[in-house]
C-alpha positions in Angstrom: -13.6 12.5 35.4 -15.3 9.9 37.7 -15.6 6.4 36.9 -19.6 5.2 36.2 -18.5 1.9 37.7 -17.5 3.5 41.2 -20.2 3.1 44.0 -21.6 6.8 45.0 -20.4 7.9 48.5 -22.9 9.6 50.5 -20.7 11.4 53.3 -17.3 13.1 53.0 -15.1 15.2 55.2 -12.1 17.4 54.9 -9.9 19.6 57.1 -9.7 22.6 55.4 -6.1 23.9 54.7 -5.1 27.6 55.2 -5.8 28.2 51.0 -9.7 26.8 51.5 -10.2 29.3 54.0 -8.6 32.2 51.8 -5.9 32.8 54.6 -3.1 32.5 52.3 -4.7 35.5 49.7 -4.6 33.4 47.0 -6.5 34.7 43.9 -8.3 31.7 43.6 -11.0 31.1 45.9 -12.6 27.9 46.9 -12.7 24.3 49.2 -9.7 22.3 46.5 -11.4 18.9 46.1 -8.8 15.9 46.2 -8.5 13.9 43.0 -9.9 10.8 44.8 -12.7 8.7 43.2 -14.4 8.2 46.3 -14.7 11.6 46.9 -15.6 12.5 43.8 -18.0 10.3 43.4 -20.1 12.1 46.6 -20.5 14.8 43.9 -22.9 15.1 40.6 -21.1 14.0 37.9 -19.6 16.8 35.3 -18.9 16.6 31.8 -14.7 17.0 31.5 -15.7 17.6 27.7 -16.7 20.8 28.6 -14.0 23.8 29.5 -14.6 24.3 33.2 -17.9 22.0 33.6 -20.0 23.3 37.2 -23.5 22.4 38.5 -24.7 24.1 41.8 -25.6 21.8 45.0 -27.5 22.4 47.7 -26.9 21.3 51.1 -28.6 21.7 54.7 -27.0 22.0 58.1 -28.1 20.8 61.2 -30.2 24.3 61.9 -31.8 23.4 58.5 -30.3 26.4 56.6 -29.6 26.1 53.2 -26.1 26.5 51.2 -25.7 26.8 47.5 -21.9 26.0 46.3 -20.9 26.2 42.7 -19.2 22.9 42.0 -16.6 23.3 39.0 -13.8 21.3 37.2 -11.4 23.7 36.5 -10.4 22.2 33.7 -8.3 25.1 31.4 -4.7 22.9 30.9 -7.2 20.8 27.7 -8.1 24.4 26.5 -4.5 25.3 25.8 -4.1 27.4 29.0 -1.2 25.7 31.0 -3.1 25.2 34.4 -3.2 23.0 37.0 -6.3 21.3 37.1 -8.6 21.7 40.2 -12.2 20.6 41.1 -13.2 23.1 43.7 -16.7 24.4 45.6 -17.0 27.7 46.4 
């Protein structure tokens, strides 16, 4: 899914759209990461031989609370389910 060769990338940003919020009562929940290798490469590596490979991340604000995402490749359209495929948190 991500390239080894890529350099990591240590700060992102992304305005969230009306379906990251859950405004649009979509069933699936979740912040839709794009399909960029920079990007991606911010996040922990995940094994796409896996079906729907996720790791959990931490991250601090600036009060220095603590928020635990579930990072996941949704990753069903190589498990014979006809899905788009998605990398989300949530």
């Amino acid at each position: 899914m991500i390239n080894n060769n890529c350099q990591r990338t240590s700060i992102i940003s992304k305005i969230l759209s009306a379906n990251d919020t859950g405004e649009t009562g979509g069933h699936q929940a979740g912040i839709l990461i794009p399909k960029s290798e920079l990007i991606l490469s911010f996040f922990p590596r995940l094994n796409g031989a896996e079906k729907n490979p996720r790791v959990y991340i931490k991250f601090h604000d600036n009060f220095d609370e603590e928020w635990q995402f579930n990072y996941i490749y949704y990753n069903n359209k190589f498990w014979g389910k006809m899905e788009k495929m998605d990398t989300k948190v949530s």
